[in-house]
TIGUMI-320659 format. One line per 2 residues: number of its first residue (from 1); for each residue x, y, z of N, C-alpha, C, O. Coordinates in steps of 0.1 Angstrom, whole numbers, padded with zeros to 4 digits. Atoms other than C-alpha are relative to their C-alpha. Layout:
% TIGUMI-320659
NUM) X:Y:Z:X:Y:Z:X:Y:Z:X:Y:Z | ...;
This chain:
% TIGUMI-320659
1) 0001:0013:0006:0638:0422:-0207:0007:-0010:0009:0017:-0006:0014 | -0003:0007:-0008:0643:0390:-0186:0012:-0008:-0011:0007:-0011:-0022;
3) -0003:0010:0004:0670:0369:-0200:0005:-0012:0008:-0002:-0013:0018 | 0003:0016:-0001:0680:0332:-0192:0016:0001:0013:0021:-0008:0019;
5) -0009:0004:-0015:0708:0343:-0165:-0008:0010:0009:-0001:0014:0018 | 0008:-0001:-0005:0681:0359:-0151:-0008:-0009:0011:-0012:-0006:0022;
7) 0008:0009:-0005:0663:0332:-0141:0007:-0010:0005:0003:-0015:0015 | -0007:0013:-0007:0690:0304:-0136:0001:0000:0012:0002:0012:0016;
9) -0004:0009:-0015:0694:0289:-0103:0014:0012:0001:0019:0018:-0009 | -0010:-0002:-0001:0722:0305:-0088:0009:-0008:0007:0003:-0011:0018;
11) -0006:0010:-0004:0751:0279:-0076:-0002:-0002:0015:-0003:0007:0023 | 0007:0003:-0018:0740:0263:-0040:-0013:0001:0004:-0017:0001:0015;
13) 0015:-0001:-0006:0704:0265:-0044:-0010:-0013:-0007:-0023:-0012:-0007 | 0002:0011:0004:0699:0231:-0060:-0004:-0008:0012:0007:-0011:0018;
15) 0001:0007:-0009:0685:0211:-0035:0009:-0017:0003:0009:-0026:-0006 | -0013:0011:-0001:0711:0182:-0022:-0006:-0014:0000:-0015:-0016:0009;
17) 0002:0015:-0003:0705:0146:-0023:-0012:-0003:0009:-0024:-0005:0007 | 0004:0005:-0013:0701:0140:0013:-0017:0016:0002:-0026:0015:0011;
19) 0011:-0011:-0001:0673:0171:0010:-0009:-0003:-0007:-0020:-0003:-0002 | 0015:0008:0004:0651:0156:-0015:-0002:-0013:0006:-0014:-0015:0006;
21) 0003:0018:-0007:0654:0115:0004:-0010:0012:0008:-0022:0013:0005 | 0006:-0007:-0016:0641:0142:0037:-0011:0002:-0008:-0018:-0008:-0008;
23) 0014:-0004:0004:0611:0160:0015:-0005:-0014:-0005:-0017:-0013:-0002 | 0004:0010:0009:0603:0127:-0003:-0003:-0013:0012:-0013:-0020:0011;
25) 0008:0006:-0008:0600:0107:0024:-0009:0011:0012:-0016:0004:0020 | 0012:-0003:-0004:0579:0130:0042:-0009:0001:-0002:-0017:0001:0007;
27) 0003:0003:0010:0560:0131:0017:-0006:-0020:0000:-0018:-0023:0000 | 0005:0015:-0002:0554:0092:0019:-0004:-0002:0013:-0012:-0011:0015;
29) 0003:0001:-0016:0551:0095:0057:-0015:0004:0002:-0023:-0002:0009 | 0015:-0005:-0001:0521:0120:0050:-0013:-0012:-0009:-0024:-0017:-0006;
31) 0008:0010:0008:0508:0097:0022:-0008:-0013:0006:-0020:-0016:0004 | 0003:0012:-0010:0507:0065:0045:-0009:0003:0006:-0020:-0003:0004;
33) 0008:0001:-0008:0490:0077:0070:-0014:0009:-0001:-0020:0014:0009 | 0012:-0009:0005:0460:0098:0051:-0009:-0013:-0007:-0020:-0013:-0013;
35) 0010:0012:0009:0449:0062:0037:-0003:-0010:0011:0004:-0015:0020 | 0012:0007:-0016:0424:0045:0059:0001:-0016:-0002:-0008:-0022:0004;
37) -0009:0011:-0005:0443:0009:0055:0007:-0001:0005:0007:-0011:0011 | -0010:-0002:-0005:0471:0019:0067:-0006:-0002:0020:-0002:-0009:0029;
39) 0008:0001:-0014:0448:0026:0101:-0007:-0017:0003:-0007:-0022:0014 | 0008:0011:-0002:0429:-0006:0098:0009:-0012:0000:0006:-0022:0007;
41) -0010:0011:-0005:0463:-0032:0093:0006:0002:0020:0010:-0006:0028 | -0007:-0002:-0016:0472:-0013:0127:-0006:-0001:0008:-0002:-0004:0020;
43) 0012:0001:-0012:0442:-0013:0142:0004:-0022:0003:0007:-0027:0013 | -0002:0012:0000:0448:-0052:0135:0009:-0008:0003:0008:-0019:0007;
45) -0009:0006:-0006:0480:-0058:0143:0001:0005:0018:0010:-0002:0024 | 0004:-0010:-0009:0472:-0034:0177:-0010:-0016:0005:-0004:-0023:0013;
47) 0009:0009:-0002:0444:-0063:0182:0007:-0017:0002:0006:-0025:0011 | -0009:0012:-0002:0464:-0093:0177:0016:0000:0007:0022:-0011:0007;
49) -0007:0005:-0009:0493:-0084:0199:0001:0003:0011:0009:0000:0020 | 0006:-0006:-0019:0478:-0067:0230:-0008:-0008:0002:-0008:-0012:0013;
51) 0012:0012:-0004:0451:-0093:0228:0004:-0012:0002:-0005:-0021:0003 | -0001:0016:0002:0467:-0124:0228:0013:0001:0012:0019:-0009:0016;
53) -0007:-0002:-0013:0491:-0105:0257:-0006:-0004:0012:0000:-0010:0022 | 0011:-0008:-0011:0461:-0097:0278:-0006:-0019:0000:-0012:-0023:0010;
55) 0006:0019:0003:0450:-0139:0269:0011:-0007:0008:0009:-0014:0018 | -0010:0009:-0008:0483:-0151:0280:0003:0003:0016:0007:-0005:0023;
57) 0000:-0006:-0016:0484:-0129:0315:-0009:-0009:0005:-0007:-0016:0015 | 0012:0005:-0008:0450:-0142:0320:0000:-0014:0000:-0007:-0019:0008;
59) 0002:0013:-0003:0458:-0179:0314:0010:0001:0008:0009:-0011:0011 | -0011:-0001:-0008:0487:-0175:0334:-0006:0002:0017:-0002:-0003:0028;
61) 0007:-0004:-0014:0468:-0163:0363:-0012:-0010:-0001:-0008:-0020:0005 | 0009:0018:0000:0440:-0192:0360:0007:-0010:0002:0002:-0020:0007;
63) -0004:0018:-0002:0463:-0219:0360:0007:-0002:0012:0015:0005:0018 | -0002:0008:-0014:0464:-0244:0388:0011:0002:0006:0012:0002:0018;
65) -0011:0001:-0002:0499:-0242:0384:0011:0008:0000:0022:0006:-0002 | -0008:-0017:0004:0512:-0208:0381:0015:0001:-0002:0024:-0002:0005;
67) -0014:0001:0002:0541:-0203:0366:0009:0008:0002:0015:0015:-0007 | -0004:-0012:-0010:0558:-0183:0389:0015:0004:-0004:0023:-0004:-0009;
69) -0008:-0005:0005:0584:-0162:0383:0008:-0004:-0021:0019:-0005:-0025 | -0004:0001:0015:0583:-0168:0341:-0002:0015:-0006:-0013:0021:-0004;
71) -0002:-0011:0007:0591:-0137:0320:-0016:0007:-0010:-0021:0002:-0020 | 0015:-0005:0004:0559:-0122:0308:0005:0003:-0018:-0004:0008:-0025;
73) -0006:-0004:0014:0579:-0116:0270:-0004:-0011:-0005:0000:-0014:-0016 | 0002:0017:0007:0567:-0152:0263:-0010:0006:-0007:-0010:0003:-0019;
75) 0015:-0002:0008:0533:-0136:0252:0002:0012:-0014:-0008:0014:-0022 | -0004:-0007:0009:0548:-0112:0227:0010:-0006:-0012:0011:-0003:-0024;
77) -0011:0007:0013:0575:-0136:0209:-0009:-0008:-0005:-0004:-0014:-0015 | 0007:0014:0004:0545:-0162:0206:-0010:0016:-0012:-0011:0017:-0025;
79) 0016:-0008:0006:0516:-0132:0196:0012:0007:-0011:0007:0018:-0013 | -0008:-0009:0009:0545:-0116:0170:-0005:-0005:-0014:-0007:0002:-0024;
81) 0002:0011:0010:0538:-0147:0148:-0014:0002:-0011:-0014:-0002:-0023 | 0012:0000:0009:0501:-0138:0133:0002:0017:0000:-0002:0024:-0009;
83) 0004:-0015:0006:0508:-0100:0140:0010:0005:-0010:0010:0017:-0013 | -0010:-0001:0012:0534:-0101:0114:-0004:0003:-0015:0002:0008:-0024;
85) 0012:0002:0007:0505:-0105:0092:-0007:0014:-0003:-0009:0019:-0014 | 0005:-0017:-0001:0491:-0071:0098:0009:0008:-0004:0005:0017:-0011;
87) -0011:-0009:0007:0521:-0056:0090:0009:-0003:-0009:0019:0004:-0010 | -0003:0002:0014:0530:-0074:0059:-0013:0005:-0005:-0009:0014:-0012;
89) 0008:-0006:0005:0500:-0063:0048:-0005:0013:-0001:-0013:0018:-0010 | -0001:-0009:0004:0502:-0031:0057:0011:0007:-0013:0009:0015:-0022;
91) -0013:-0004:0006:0537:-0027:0041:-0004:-0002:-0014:-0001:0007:-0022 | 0005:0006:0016:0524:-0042:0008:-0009:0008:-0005:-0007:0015:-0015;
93) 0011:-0010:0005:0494:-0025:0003:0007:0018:-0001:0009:0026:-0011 | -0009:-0017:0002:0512:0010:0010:0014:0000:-0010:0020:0010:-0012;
95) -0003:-0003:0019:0533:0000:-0026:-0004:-0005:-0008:0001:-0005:-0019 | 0006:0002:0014:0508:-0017:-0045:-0016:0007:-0004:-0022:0006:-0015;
97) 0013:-0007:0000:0476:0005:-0038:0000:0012:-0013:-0009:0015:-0020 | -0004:-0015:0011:0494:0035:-0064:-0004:-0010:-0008:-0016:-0008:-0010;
99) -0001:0002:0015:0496:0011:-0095:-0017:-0009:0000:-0021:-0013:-0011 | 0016:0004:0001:0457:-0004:-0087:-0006:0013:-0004:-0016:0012:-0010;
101) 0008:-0012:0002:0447:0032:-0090:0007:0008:-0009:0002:0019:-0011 | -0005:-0009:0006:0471:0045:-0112:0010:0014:0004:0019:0021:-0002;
103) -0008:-0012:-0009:0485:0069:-0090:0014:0000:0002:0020:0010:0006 | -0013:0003:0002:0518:0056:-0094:0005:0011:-0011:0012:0020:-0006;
105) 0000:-0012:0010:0520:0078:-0125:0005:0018:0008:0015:0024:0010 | -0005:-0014:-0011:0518:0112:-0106:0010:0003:0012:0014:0014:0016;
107) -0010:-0002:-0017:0539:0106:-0075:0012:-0002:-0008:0022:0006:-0006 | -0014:-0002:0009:0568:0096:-0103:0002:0011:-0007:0012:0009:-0014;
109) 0002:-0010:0001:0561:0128:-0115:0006:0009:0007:0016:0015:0005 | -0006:-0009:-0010:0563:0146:-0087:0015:-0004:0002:0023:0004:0000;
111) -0016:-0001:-0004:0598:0128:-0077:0002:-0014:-0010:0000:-0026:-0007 | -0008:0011:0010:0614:0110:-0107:0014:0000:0001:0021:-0003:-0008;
113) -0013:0010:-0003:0646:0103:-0089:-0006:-0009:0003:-0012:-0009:0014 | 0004:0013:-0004:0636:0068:-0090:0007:-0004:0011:0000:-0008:0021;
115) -0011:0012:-0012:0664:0052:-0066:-0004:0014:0009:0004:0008:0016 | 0001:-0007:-0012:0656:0081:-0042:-0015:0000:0006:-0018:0002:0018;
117) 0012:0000:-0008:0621:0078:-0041:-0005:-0018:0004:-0013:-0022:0011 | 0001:0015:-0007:0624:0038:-0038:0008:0001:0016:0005:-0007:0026;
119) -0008:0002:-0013:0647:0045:-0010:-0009:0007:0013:-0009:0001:0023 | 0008:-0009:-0011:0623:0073:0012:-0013:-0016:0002:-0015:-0022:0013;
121) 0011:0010:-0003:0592:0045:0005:0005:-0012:0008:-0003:-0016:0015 | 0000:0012:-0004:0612:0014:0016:0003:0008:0021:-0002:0002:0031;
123) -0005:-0008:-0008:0625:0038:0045:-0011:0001:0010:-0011:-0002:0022 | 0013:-0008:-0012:0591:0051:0057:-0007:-0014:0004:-0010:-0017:0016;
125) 0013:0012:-0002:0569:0018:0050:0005:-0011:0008:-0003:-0014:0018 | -0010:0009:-0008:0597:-0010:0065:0001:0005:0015:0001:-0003:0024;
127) -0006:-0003:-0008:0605:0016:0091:-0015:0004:0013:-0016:0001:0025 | 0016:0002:-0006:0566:0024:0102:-0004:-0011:0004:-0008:-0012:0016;
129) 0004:0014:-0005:0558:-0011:0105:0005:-0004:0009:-0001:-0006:0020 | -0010:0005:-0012:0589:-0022:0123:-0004:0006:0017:-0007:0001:0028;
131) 0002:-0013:-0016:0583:0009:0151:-0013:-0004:0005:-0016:-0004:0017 | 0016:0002:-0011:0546:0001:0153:-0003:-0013:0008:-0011:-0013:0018;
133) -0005:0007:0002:0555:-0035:0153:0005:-0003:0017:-0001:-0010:0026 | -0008:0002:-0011:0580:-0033:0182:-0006:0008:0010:-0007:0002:0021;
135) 0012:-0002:-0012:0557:-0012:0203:-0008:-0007:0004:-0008:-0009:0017 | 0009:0010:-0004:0531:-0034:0204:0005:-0013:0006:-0001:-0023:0010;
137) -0006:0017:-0007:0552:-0062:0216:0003:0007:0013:0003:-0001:0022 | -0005:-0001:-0013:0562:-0040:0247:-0013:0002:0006:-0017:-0003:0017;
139) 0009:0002:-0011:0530:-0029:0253:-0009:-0012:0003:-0018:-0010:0012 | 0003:0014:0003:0520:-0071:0246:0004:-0002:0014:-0005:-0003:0022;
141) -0004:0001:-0007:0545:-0075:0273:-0008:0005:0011:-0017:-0002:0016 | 0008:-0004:-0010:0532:-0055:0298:-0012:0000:0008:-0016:0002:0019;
143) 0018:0006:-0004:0495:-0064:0295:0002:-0011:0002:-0007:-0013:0010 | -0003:0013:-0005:0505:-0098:0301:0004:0002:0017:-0003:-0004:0025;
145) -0002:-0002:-0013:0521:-0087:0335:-0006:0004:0005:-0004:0002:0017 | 0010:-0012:-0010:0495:-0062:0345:-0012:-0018:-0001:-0012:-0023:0011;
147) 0008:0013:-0003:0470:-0097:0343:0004:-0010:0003:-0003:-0020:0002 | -0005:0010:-0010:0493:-0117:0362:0013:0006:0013:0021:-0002:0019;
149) -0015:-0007:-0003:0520:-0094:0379:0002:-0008:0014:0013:-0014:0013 | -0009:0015:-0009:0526:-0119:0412:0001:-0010:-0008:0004:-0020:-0001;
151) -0005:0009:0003:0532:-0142:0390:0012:0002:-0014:0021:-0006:-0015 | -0005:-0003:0014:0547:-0129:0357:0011:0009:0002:0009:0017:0012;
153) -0013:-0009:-0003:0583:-0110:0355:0001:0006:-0009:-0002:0001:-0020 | -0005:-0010:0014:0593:-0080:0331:0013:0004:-0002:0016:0015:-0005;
155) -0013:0001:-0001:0632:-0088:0332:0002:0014:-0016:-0004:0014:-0027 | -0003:-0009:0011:0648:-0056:0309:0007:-0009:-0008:0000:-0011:-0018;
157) -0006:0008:0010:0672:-0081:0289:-0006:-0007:-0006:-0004:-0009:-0018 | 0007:0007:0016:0645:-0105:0279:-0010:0006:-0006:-0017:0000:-0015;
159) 0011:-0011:0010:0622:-0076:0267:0011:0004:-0009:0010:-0005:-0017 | -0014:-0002:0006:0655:-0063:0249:-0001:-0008:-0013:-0006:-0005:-0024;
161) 0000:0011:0006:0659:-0096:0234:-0011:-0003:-0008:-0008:-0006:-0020 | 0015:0002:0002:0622:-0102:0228:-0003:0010:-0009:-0008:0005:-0019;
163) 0001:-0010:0008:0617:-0069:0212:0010:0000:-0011:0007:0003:-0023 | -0011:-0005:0014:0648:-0068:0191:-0007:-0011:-0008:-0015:-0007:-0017;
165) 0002:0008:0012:0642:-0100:0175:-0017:0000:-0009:-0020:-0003:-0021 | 0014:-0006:0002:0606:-0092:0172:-0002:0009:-0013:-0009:0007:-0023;
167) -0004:-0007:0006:0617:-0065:0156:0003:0002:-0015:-0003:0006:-0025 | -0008:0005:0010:0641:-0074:0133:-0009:-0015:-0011:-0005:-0018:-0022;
169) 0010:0009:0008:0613:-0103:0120:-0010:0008:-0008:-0015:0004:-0019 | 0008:-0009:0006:0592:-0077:0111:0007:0011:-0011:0000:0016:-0020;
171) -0004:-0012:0006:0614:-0051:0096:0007:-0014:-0011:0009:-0008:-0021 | -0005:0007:0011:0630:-0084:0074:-0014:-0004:-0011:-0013:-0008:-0023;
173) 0010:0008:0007:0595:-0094:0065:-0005:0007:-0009:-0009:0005:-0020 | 0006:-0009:0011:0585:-0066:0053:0006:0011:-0007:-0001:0020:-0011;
175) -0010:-0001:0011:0612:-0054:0034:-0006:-0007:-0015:-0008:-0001:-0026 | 0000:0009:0007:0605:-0085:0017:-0014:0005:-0009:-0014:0006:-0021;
177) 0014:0000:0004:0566:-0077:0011:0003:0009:-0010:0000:0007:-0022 | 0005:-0009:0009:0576:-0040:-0002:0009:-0006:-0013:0005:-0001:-0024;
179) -0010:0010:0008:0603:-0062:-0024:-0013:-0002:-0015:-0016:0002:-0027 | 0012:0010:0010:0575:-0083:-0040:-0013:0010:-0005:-0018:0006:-0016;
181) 0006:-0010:0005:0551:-0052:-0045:0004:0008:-0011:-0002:0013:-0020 | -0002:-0007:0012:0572:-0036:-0064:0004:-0009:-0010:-0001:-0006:-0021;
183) 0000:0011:0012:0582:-0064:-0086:-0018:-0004:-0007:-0023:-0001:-0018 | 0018:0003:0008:0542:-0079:-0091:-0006:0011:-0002:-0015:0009:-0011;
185) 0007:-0010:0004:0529:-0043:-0090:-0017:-0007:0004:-0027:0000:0000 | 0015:0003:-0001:0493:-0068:-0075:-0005:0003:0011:-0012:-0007:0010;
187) 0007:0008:-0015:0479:-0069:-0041:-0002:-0011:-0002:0008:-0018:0003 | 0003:0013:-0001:0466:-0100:-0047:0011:-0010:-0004:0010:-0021:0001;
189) -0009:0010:0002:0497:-0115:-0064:0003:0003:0010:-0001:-0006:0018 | -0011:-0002:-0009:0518:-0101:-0038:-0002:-0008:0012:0007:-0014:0018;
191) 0006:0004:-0013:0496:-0111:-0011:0001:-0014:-0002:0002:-0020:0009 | 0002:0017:0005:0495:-0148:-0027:0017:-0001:0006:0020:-0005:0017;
193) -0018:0003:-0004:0536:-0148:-0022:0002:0002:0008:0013:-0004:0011 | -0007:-0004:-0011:0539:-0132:0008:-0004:-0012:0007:0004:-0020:0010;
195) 0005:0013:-0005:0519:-0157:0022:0000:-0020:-0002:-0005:-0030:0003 | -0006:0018:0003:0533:-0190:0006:0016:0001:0007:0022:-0009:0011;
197) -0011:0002:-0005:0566:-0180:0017:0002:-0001:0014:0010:-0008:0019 | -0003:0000:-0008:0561:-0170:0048:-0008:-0007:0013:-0005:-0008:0025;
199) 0006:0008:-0008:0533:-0191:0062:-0002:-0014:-0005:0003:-0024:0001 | 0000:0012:0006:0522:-0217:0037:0011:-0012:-0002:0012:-0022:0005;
201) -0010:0008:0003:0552:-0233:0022:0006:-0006:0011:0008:-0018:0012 | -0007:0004:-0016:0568:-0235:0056:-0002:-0014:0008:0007:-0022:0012;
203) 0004:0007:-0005:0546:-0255:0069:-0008:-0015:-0010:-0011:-0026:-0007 | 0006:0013:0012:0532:-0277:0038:0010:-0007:-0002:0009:-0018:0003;
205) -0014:0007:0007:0569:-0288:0020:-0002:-0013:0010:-0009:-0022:0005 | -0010:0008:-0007:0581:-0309:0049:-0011:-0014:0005:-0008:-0024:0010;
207) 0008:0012:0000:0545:-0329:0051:-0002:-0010:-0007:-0008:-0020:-0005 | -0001:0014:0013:0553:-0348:0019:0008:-0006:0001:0009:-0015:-0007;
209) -0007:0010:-0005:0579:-0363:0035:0013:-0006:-0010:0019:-0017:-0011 | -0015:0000:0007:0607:-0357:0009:0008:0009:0004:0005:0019:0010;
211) -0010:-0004:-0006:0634:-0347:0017:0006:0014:-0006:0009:0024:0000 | -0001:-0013:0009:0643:-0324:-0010:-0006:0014:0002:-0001:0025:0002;
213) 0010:-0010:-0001:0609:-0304:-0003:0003:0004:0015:0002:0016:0015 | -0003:0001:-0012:0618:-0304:0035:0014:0010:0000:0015:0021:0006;
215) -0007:-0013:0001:0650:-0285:0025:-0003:0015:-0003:0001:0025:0001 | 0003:-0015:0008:0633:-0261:0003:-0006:0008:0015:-0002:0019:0020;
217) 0004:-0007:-0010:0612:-0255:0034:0010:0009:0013:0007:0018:0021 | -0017:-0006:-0011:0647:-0246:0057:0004:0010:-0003:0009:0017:0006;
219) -0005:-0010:0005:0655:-0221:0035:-0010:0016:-0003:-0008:0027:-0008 | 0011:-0008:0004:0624:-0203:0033:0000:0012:0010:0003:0008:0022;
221) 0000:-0006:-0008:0621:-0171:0051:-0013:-0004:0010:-0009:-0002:0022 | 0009:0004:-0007:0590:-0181:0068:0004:-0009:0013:0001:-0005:0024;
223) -0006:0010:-0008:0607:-0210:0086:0009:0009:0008:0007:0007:0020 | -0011:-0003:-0009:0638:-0187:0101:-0015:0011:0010:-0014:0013:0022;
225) 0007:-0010:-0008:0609:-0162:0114:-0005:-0003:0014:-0006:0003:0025 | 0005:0006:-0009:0594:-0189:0131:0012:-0008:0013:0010:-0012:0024;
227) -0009:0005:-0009:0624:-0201:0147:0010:0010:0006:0020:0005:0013 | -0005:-0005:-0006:0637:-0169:0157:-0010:0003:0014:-0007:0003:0026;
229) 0005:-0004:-0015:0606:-0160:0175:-0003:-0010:0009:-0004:-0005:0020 | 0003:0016:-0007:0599:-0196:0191:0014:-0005:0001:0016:-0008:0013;
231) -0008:0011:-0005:0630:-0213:0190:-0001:-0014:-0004:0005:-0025:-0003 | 0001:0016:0006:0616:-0238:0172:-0005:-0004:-0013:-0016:0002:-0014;
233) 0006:-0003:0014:0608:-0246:0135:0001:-0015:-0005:0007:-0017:-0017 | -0004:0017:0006:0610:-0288:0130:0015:-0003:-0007:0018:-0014:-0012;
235) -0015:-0001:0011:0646:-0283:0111:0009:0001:0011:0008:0010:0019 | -0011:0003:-0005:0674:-0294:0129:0010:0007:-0005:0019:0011:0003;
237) -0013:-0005:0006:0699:-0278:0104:-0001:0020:0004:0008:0028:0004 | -0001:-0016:-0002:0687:-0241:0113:0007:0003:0014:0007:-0004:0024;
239) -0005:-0007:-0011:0704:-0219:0136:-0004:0014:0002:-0015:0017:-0002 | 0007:-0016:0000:0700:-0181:0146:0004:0006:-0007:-0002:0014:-0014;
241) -0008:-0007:0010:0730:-0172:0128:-0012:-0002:-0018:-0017:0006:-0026 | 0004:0003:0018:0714:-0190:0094:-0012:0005:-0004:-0016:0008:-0015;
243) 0014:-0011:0000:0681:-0174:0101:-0001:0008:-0003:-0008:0010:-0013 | -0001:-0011:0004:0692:-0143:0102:0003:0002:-0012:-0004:0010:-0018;
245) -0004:0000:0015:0708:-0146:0069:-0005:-0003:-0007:-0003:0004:-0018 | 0012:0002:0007:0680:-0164:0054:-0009:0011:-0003:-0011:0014:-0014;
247) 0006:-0013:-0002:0660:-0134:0063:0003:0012:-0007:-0004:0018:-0015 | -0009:-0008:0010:0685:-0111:0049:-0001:0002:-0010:-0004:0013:-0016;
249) -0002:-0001:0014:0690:-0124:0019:-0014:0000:-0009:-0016:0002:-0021 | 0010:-0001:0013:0655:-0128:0010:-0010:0013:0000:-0020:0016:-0005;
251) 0012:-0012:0000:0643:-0095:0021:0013:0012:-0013:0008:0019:-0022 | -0010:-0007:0011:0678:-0078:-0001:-0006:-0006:-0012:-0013:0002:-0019;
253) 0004:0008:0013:0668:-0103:-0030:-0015:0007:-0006:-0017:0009:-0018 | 0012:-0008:0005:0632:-0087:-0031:0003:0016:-0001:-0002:0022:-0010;
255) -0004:-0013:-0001:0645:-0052:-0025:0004:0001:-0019:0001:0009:-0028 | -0012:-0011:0010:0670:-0052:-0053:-0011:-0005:-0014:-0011:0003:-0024;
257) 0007:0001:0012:0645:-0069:-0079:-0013:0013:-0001:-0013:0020:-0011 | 0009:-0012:-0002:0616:-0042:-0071:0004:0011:-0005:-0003:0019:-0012;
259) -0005:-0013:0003:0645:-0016:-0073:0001:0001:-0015:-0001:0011:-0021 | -0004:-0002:0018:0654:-0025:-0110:-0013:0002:-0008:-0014:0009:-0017;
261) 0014:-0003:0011:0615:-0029:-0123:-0002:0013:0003:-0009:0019:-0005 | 0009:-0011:-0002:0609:0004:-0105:0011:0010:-0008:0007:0021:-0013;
263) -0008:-0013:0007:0637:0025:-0122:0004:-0005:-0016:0009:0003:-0023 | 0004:0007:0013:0635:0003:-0157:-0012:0000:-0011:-0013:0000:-0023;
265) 0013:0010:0013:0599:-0007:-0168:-0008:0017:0004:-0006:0024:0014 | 0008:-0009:-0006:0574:0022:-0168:-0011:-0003:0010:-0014:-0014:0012;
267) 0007:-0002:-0015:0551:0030:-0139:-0013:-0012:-0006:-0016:-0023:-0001 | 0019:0006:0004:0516:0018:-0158:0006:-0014:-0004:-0004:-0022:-0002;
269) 0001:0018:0005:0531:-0021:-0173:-0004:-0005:0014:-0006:-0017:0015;
């Protein structure tokens, strides 16, 4: 006869913390990339920032006036700007695709440590984007110099530079996206927000020519993105420091609201 110390676990064979985050996000890693969006924002961001490398090499090398010895990273900090886009929308869709289908249900199933499986998804999806993200800006880089290379420079410090903050725009932005996914649970809301904050509002507020709205727009993450990668965003009061922090706080601010609906409200509201 089997009884019940039979069967218990014996002490140490409980799997640890840090051992379900590892299965659980691999687990999200396999998930990601078996859904044929996931291929098609990359194929897209893959397209808008090698292509608009391979655009700037080539006007570089056409013009009358060659701009000899300029850093070939210019075409990656400028082309970061719409491919940001591709990978907010990857990041978004990879946590609002489960609750359009329902599927949300089963995967909390499978791992209902909520705070552990919010932590492997922000982990994998923030951390995929960023990586694919920051590649494409080097190899942006480089196709720009391979279509001008007497004229165009590949200095290691301002690829560095260029890459990190690149980087770091992408891995804030889309923090933010999976933030707002998990809070609206829409694509299309989400998609509506990611895109007022981070392109629209930006650039609308400060045309009504109040002053008030012109602040709101300073504060907006959209605005620091654009002035980390450019240098330039109409706002006199921003800096890099305050950017960064803008960034920060609004990609933590989405994070931690996401985290409470996702370990609070049930999966299907």
């Amino acid at each position: 006869m089997t009884t019940r110390a039979d069967v218990a676990p014996s002490p140490g064979t409980t799997p640890t913390r840090a051992r379900v985050l590892a299965r659980t996000c691999r687990a999200e890693w396999t998930r990601l990339w078996t859904v044929r969006t996931t291929w098609w924002f990359a194929a897209a961001a893959a397209v808008a920032m090698v292509g608009l490398g391979l655009v700037a090499g080539s006007d570089a090398a056409g013009n009358p006036d060659p701009p000899y010895g300029e850093p070939a990273w210019v075409a990656p900090a400028i082309a970061s700007l719409p491919t940001q886009f591709a990978l907010l929308g990857l990041a978004l869709v990879a946590v609002t695709s489960e609750y359009a289908t329902s599927a949300i249900v089963p995967t909390l199933q499978w791992a209902p440590r909520r705070s552990t499986f919010f932590a492997a998804r922000v982990l994998v999806v923030v951390g995929t984007a960023t990586g694919l993200g920051a590649l494409l800006a080097v190899v942006s880089g480089i196709a720009a110099h391979a279509m001008a290379s007497d004229i165009l420079v590949l200095p290691v410090d301002d690829g560095l530079s260029v890459v990190g903050t690149s980087a770091f725009v992408f891995a804030a932005g889309c923090a933010l996206a999976v933030g707002l996914g998990l809070v609206l649970r829409s694509t299309a809301g989400a998609l509506v927000a990611v895109f007022l904050l981070i392109l629209l509002l930006p650039l609308l507020l400060p045309q009504f020519g109040y002053r008030w709205m012109t602040e709101v727009a300073e504060v907006l993450p959209g605005t620091s993105a654009v002035f980390l990668l450019t240098g330039e965003s109409g706002a006199e009061s921003i800096t890099e420091t305050s950017a960064v922090v803008t960034m920060l706080v609004w990609a933590a601010g989405a994070l931690t609201l996401g985290w409470l609906r996702l370990v609070r409200d049930d999966a299907d509201r």
